[in-house]
CHARMM internal coordinates of N, CA and C (Angstrom, degrees):
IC EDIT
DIST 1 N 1 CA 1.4562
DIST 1 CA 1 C 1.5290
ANGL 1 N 1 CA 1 C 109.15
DIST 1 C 2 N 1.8325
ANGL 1 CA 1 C 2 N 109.16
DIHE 1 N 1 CA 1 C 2 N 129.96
DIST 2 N 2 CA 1.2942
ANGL 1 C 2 N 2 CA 94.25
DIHE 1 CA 1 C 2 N 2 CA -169.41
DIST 2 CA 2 C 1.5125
ANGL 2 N 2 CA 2 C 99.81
DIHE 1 C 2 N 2 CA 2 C -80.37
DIST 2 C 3 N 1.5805
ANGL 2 CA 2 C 3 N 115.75
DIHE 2 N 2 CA 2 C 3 N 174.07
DIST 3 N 3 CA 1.4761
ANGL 2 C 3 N 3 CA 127.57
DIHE 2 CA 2 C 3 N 3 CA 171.15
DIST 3 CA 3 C 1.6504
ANGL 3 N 3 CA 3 C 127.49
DIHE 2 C 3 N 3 CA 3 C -87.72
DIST 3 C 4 N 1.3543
ANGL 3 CA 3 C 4 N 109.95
DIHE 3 N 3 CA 3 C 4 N 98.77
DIST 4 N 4 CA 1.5396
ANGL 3 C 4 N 4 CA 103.58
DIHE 3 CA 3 C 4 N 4 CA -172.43
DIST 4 CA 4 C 1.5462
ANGL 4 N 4 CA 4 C 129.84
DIHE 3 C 4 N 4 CA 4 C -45.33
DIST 4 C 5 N 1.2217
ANGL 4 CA 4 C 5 N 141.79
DIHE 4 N 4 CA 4 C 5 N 130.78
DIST 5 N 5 CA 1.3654
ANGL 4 C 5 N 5 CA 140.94
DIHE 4 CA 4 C 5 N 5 CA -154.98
DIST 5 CA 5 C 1.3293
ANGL 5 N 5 CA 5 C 108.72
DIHE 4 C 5 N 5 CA 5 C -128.79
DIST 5 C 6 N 1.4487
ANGL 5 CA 5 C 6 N 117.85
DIHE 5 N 5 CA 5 C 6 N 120.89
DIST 6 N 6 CA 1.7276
ANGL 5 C 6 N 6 CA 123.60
DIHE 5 CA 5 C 6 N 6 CA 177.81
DIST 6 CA 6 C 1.8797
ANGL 6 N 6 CA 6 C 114.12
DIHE 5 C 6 N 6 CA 6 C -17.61
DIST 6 C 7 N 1.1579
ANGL 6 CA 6 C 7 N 117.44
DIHE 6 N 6 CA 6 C 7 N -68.08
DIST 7 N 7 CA 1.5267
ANGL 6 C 7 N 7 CA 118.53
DIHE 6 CA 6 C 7 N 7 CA 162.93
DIST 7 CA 7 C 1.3331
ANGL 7 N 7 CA 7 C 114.36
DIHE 6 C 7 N 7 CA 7 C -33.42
DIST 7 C 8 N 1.6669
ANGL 7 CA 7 C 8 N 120.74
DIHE 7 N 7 CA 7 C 8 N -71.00
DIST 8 N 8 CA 1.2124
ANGL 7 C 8 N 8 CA 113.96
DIHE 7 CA 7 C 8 N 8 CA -174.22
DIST 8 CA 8 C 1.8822
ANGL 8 N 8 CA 8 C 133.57
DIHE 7 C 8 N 8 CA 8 C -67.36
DIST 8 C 9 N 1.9425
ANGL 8 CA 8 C 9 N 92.09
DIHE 8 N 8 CA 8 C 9 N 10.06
DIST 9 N 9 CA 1.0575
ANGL 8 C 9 N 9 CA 112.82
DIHE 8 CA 8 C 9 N 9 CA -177.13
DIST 9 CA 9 C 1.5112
ANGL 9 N 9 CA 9 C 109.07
DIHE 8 C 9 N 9 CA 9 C -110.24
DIST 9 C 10 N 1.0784
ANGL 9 CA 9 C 10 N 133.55
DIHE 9 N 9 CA 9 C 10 N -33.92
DIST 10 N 10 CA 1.3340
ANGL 9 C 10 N 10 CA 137.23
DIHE 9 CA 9 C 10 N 10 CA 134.16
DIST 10 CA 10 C 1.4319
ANGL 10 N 10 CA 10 C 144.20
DIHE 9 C 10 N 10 CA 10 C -30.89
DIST 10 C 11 N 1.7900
ANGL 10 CA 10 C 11 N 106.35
DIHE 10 N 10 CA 10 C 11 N -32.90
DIST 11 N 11 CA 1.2731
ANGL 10 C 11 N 11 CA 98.72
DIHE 10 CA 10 C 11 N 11 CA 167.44
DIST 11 CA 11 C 1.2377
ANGL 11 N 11 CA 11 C 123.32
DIHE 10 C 11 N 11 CA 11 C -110.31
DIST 11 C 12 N 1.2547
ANGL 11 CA 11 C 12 N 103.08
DIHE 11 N 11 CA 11 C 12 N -1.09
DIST 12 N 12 CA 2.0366
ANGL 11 C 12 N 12 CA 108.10
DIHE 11 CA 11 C 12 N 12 CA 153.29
DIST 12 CA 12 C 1.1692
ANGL 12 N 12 CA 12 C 95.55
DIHE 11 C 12 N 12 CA 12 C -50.82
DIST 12 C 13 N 1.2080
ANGL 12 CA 12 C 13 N 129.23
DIHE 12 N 12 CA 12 C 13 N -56.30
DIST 13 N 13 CA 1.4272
ANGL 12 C 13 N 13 CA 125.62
DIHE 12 CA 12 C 13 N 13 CA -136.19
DIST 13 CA 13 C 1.7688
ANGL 13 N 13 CA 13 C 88.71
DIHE 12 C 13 N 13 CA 13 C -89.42
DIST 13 C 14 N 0.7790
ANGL 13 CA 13 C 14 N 148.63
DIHE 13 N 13 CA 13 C 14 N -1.50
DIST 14 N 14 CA 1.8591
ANGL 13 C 14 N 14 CA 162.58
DIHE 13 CA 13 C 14 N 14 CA 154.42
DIST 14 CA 14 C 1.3566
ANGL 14 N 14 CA 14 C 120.10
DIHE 13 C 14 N 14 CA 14 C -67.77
DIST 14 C 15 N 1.7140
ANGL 14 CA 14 C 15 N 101.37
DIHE 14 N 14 CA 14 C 15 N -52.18
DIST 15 N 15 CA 1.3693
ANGL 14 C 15 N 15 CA 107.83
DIHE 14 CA 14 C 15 N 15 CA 165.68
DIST 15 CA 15 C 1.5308
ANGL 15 N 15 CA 15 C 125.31
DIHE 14 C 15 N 15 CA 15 C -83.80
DIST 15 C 16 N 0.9257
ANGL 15 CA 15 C 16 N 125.35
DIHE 15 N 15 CA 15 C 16 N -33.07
DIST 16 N 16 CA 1.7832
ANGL 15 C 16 N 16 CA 132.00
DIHE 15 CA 15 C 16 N 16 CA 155.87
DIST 16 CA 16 C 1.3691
ANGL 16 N 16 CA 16 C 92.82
DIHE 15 C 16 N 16 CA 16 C -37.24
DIST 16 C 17 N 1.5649
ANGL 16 CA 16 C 17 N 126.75
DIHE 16 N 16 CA 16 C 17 N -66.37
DIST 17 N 17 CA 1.7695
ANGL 16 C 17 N 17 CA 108.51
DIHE 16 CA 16 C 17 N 17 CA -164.93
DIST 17 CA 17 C 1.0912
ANGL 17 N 17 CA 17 C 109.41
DIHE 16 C 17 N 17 CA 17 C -108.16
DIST 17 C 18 N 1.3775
ANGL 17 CA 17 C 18 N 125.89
DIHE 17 N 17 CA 17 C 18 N 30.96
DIST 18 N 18 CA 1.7819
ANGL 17 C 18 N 18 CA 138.25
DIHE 17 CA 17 C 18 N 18 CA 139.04
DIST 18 CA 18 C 1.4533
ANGL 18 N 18 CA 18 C 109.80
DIHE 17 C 18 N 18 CA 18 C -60.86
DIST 18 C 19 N 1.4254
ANGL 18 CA 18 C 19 N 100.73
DIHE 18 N 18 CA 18 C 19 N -59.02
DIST 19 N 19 CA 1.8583
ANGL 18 C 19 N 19 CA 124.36
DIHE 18 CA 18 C 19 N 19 CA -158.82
DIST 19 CA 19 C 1.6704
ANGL 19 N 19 CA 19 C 92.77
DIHE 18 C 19 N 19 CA 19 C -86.48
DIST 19 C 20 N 1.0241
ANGL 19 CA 19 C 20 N 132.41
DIHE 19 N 19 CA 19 C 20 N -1.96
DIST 20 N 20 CA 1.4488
ANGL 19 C 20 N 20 CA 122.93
DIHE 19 CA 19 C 20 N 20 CA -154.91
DIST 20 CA 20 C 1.2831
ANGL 20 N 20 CA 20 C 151.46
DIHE 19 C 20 N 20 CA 20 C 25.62
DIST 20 C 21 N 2.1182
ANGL 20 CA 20 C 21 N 90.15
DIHE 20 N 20 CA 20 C 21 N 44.98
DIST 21 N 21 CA 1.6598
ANGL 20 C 21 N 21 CA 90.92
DIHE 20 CA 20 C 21 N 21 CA 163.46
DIST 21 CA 21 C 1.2358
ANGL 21 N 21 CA 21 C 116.65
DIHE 20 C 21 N 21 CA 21 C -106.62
DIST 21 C 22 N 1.1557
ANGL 21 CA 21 C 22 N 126.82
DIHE 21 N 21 CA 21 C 22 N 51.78
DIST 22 N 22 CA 1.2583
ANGL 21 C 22 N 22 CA 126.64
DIHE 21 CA 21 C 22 N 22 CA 159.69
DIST 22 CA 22 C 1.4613
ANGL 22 N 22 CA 22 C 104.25
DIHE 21 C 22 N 22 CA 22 C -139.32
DIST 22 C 23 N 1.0743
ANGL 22 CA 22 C 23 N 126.94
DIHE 22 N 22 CA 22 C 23 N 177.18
DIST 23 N 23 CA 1.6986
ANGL 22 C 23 N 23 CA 148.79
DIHE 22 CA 22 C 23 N 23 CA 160.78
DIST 23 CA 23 C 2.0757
ANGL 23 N 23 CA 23 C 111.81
DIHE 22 C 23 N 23 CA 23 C -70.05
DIST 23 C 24 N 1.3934
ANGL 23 CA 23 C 24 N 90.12
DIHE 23 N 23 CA 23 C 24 N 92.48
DIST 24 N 24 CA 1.9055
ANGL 23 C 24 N 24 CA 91.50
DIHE 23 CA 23 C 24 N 24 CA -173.12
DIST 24 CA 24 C 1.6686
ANGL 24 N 24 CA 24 C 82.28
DIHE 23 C 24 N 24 CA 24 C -54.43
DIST 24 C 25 N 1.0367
ANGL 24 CA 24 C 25 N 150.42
DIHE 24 N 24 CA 24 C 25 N -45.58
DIST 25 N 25 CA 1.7889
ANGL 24 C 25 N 25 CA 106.36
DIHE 24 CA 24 C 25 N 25 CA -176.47
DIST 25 CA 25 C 1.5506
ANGL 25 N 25 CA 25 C 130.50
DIHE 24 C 25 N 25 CA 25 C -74.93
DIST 25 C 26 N 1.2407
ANGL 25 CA 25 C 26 N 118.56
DIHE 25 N 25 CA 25 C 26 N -16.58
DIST 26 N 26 CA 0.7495
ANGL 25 C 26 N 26 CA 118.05
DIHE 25 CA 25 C 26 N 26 CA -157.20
DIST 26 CA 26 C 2.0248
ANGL 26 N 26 CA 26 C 88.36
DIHE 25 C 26 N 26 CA 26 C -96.41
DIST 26 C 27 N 1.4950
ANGL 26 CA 26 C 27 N 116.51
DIHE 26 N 26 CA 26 C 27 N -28.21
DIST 27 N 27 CA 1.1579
ANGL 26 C 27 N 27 CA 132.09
DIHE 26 CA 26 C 27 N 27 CA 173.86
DIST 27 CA 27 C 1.8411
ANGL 27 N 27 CA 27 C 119.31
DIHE 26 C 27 N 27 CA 27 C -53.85
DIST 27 C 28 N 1.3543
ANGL 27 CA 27 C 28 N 105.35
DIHE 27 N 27 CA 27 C 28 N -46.37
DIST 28 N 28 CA 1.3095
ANGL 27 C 28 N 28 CA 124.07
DIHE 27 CA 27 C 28 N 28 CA 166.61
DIST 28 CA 28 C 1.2885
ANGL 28 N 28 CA 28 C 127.27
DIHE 27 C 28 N 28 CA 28 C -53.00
DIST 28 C 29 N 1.3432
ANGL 28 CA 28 C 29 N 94.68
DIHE 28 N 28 CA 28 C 29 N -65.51
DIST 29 N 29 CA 1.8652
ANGL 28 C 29 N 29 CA 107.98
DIHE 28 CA 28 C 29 N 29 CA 158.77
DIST 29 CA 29 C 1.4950
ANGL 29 N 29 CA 29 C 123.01
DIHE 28 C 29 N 29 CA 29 C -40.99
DIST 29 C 30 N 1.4627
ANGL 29 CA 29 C 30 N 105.24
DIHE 29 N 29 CA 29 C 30 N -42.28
DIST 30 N 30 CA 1.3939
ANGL 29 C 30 N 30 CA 109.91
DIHE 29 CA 29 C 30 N 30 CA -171.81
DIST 30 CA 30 C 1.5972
ANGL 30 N 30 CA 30 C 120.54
DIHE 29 C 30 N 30 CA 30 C -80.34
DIST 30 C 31 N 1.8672
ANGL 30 CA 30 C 31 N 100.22
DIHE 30 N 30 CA 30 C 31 N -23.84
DIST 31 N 31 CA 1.3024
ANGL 30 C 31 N 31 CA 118.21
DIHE 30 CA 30 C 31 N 31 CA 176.35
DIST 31 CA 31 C 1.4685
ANGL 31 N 31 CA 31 C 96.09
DIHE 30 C 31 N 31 CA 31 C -73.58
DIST 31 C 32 N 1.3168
ANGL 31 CA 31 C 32 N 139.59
DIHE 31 N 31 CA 31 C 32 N -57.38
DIST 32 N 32 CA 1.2888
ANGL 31 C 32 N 32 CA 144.56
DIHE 31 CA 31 C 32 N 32 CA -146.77
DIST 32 CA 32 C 1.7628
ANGL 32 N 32 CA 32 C 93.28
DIHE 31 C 32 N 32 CA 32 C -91.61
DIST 32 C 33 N 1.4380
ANGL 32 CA 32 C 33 N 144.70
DIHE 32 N 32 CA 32 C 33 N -9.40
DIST 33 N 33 CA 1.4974
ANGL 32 C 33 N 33 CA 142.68
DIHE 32 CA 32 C 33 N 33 CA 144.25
DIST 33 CA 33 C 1.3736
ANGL 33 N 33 CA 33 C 104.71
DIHE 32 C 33 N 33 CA 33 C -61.82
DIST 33 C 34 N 1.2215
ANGL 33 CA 33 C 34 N 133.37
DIHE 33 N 33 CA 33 C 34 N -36.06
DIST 34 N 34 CA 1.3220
ANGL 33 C 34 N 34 CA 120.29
DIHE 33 CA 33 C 34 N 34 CA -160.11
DIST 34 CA 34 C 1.5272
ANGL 34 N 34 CA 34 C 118.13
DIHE 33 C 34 N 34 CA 34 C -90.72
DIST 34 C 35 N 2.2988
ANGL 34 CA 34 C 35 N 102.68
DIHE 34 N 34 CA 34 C 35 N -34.65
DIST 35 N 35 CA 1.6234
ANGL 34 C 35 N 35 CA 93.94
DIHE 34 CA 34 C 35 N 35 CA 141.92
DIST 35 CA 35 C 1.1538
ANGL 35 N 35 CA 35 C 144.64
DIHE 34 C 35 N 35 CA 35 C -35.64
DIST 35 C 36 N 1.3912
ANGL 35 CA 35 C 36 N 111.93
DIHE 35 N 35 CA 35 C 36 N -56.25
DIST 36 N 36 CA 1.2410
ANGL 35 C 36 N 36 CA 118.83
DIHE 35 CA 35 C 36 N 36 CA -168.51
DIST 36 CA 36 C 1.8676
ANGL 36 N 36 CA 36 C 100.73
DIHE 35 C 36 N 36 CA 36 C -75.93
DIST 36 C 37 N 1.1852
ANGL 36 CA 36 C 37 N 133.84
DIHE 36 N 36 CA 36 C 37 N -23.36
DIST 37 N 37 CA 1.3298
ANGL 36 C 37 N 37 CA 143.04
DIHE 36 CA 36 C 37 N 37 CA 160.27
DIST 37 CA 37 C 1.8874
ANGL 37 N 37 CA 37 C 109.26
DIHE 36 C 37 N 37 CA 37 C -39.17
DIST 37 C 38 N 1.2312
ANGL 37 CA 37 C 38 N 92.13
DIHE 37 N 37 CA 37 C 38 N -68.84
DIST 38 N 38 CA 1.5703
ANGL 37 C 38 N 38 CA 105.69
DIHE 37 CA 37 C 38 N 38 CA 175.32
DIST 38 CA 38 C 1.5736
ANGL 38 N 38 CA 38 C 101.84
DIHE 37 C 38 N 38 CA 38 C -71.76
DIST 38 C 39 N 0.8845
ANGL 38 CA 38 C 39 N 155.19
DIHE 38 N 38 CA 38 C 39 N -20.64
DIST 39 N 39 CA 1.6327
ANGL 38 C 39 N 39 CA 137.38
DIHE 38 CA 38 C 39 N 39 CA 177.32
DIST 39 CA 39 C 1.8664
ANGL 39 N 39 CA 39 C 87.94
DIHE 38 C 39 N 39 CA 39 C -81.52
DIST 39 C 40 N 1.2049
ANGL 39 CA 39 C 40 N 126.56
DIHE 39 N 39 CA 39 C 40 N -53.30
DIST 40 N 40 CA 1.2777
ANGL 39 C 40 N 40 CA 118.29
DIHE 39 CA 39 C 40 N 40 CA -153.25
DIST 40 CA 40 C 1.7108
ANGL 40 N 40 CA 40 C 102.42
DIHE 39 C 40 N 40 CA 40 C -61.64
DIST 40 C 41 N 1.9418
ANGL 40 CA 40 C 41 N 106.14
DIHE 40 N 40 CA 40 C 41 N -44.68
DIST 41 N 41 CA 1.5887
ANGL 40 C 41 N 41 CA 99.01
DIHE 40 CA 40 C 41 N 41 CA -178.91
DIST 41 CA 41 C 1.5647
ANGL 41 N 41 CA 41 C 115.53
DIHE 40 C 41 N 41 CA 41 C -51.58
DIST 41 C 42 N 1.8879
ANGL 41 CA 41 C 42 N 110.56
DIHE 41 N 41 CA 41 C 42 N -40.22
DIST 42 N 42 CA 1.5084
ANGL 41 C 42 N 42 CA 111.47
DIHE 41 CA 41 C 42 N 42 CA -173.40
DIST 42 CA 42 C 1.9418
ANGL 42 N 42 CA 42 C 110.07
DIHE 41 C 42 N 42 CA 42 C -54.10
DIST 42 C 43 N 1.3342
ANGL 42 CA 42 C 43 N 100.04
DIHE 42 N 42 CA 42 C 43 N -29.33
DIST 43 N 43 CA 1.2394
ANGL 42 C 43 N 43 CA 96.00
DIHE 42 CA 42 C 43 N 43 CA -174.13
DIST 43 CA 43 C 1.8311
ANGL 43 N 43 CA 43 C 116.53
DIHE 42 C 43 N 43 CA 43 C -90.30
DIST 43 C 44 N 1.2916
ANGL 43 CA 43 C 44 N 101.92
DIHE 43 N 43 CA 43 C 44 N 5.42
DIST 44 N 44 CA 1.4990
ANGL 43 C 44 N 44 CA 103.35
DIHE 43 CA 43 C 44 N 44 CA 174.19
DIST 44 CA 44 C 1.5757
ANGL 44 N 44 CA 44 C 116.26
DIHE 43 C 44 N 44 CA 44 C 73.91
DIST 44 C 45 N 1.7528
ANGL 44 CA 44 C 45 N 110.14
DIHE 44 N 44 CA 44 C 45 N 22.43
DIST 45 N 45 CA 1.3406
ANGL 44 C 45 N 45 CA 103.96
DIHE 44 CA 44 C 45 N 45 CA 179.44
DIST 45 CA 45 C 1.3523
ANGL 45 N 45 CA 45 C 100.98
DIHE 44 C 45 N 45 CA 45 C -99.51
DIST 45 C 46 N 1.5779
ANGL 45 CA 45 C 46 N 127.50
DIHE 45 N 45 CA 45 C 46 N -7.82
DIST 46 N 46 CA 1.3312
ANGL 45 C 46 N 46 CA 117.53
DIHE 45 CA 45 C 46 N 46 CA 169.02
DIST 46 CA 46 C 1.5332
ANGL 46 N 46 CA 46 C 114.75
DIHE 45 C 46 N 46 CA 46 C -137.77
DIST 46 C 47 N 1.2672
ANGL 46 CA 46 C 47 N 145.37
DIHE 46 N 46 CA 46 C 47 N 149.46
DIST 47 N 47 CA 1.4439
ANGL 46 C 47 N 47 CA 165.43
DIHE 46 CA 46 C 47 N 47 CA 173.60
DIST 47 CA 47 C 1.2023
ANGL 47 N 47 CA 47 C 114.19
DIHE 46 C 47 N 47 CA 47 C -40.48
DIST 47 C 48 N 1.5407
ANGL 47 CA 47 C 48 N 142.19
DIHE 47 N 47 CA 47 C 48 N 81.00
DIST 48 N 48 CA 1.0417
ANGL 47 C 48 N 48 CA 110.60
DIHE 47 CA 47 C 48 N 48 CA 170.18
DIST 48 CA 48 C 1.4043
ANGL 48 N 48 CA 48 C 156.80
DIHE 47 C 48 N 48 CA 48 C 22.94
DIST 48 C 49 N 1.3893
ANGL 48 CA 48 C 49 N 101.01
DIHE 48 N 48 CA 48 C 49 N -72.91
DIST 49 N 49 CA 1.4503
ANGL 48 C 49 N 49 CA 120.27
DIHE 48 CA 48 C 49 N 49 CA 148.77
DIST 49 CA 49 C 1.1654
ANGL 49 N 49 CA 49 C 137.71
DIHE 48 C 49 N 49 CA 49 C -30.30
DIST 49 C 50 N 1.1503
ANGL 49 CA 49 C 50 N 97.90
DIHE 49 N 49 CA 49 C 50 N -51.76
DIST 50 N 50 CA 1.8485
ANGL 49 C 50 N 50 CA 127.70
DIHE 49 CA 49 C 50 N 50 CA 178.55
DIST 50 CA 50 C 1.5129
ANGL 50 N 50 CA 50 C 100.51
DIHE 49 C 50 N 50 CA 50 C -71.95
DIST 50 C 51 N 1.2135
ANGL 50 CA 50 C 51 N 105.28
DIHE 50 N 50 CA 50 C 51 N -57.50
DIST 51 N 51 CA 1.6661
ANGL 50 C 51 N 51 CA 104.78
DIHE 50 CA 50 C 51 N 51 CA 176.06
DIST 51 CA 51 C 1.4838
ANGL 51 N 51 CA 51 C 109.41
DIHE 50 C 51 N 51 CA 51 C -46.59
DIST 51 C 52 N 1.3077
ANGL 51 CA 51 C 52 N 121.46
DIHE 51 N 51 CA 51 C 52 N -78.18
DIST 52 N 52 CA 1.4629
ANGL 51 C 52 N 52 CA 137.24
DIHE 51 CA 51 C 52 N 52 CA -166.09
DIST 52 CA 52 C 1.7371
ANGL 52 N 52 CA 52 C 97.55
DIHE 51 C 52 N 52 CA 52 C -35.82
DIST 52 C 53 N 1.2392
ANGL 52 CA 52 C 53 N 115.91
DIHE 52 N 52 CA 52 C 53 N -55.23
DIST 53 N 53 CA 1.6229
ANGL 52 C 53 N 53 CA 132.57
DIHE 52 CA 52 C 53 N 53 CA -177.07
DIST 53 CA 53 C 1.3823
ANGL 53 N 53 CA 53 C 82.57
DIHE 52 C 53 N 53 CA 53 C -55.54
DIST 53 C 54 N 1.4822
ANGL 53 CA 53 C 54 N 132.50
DIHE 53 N 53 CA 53 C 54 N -90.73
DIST 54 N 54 CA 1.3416
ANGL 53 C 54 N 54 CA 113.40
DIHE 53 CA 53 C 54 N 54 CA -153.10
DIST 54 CA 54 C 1.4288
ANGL 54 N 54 CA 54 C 126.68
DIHE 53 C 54 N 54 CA 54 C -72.33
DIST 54 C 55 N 1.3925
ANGL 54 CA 54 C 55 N 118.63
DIHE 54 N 54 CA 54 C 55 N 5.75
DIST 55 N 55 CA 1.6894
ANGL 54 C 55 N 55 CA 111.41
DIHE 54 CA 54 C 55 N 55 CA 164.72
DIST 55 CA 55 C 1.8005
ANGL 55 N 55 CA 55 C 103.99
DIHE 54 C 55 N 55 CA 55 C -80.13
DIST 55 C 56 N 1.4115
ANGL 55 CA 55 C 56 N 106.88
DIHE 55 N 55 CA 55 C 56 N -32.42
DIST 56 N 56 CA 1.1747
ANGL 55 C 56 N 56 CA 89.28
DIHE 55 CA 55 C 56 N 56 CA 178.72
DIST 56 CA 56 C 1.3053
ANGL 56 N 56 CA 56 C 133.96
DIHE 55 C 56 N 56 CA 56 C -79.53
DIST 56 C 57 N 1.1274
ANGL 56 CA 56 C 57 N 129.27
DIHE 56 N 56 CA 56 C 57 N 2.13
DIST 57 N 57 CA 1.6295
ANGL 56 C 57 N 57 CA 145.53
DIHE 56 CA 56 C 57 N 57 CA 169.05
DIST 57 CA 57 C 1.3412
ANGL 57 N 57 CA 57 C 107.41
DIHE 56 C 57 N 57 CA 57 C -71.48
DIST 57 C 58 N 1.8809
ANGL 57 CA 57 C 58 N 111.96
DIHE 57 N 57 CA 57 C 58 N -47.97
DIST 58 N 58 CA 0.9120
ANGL 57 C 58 N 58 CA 132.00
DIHE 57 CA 57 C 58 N 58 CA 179.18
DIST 58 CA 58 C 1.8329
ANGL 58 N 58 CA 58 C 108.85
DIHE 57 C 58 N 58 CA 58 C -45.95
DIST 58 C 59 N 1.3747
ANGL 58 CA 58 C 59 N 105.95
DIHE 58 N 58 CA 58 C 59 N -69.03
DIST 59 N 59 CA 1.2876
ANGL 58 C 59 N 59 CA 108.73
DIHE 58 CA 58 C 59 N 59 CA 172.58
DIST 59 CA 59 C 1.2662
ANGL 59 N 59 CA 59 C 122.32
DIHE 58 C 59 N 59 CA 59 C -54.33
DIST 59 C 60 N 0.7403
ANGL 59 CA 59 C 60 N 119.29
DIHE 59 N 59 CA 59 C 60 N -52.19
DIST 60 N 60 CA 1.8962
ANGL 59 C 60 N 60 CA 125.22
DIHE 59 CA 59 C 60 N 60 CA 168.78
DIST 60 CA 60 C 1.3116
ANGL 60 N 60 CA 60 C 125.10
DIHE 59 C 60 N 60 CA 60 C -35.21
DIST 60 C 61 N 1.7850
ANGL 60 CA 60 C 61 N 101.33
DIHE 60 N 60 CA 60 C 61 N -42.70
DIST 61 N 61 CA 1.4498
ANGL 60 C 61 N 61 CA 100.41
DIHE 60 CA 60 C 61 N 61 CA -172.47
DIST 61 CA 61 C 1.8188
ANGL 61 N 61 CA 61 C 92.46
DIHE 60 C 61 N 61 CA 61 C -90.54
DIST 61 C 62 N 0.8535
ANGL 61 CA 61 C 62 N 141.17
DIHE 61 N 61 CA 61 C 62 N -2.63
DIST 62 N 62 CA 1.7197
ANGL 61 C 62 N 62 CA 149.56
DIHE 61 CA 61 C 62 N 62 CA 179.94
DIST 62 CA 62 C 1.6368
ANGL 62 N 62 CA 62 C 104.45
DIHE 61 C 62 N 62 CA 62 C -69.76
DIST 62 C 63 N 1.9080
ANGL 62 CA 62 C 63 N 101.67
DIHE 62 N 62 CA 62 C 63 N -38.87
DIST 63 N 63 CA 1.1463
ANGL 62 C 63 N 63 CA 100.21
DIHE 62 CA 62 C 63 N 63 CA -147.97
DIST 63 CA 63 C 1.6254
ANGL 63 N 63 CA 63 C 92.88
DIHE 62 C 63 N 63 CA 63 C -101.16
DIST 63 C 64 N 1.4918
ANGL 63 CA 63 C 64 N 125.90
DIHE 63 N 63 CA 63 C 64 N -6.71
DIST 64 N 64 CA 1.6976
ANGL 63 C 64 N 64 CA 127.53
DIHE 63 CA 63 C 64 N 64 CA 152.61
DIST 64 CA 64 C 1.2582
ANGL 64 N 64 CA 64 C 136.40
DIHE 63 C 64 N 64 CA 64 C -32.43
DIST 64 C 65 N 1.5307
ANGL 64 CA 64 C 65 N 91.27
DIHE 64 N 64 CA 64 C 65 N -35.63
DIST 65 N 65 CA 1.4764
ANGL 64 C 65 N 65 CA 103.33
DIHE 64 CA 64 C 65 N 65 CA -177.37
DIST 65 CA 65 C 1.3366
ANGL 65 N 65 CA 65 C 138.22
DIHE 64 C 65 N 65 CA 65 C -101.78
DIST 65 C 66 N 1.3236
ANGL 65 CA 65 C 66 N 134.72
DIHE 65 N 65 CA 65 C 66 N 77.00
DIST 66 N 66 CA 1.7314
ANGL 65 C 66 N 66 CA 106.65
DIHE 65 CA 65 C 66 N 66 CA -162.79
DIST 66 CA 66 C 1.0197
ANGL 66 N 66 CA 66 C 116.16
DIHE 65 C 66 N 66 CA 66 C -78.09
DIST 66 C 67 N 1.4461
ANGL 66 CA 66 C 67 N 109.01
DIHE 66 N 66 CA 66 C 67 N 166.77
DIST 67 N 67 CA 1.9395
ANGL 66 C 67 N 67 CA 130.76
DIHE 66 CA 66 C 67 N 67 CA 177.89
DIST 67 CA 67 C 1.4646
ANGL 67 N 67 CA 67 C 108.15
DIHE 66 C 67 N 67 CA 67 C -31.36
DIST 67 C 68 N 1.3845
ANGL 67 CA 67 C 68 N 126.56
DIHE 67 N 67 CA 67 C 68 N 127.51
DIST 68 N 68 CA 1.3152
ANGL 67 C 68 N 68 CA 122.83
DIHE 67 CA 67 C 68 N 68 CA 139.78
DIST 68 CA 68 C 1.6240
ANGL 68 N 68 CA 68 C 110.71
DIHE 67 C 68 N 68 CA 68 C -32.67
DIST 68 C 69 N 1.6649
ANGL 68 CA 68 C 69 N 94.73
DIHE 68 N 68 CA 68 C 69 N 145.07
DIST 69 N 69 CA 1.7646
ANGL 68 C 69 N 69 CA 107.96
DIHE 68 CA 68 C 69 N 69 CA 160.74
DIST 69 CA 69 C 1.8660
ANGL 69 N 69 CA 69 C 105.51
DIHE 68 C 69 N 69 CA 69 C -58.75
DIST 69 C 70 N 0.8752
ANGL 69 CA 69 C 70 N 130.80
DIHE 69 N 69 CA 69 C 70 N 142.81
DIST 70 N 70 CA 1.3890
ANGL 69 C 70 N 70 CA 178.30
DIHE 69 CA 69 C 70 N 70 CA -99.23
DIST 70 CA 70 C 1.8606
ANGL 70 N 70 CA 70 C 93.07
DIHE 69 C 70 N 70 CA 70 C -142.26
DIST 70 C 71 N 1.6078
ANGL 70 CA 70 C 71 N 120.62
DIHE 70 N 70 CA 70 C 71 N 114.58
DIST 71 N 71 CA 1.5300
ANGL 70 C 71 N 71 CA 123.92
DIHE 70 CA 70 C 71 N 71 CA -146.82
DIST 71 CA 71 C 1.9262
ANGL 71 N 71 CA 71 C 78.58
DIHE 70 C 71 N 71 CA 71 C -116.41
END
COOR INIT
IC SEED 1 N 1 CA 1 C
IC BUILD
């Protein structure tokens, strides 16, 4: 089983509100948590671990929501 990686957790979360199964706000947000996720691991204020765990919540909760109908 491969090992999921901050990047490759980010651009699910790009393509979900590319393709529109997710909520582009709630998608954005989740993309722009997961930056700041990866700046905090580069800087050693959080564990790897901790990171990987919290992009994926991140994505999860992105992926709760679908798109509004289309105005």
């Amino acid at each position: 089983m491969q090992r999921d990686t901050l990047p490759a957790i980010r651009e699910r979360v790009r393509f979900a509100w590319s393709t529109r199964r997710a909520c582009g706000l709630f998608a954005v947000a989740a993309g722009i948590r997961i930056d700041r996720i990866m700046e905090d691991e580069a800087a050693g204020r959080i564990t790897s671990h901790d990171a990987l765990r919290m992009a994926a919540e991140a994505e999860a909760a992105a992926l709760c929501f679908r798109p509004l109908a289309l105005r």
